[in-house]
N, C-alpha and C positions, 0 to 999 in steps of 0.2 A: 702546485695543484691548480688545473682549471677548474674554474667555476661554471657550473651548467650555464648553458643558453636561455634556459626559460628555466621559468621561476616554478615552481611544482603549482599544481592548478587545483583550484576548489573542486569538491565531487559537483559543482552547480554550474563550473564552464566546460564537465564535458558531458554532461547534460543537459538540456534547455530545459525552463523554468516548466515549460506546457506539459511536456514528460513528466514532471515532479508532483504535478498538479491533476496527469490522470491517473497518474500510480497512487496517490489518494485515494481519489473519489474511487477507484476499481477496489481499495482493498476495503475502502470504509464501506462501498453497498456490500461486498460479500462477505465482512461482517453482520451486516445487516440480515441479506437471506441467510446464513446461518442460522444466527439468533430466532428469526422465522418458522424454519423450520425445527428446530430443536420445540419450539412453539408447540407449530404443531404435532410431534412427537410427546410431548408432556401431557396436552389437554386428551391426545387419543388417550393415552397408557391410564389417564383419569376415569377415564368416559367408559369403561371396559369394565 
């Protein structure tokens, strides 16, 4: 049996770290407006 050439690679070298880093912050604000808006859906549904 041959052995692969290259070694199998972390999900983080065929990714760059900066990718990782805006795929965050993009999911954590649009948790955020979510959250937001669900907001303001609750306080209208109150106020009615």
């Amino acid at each position: 049996m041959t052995e692969p050439t290259q070694p199998r690679r972390s999900m983080e070298d065929r990714f760059p770290r900066a990718l990782w880093v805006r795929l965050i912050i993009y999911v954590a604000v649009g948790h955020l407006f979510a959250a937001f808006i669900y907001l303001l859906f609750t306080l209208g549904a109150q106020n009615q």
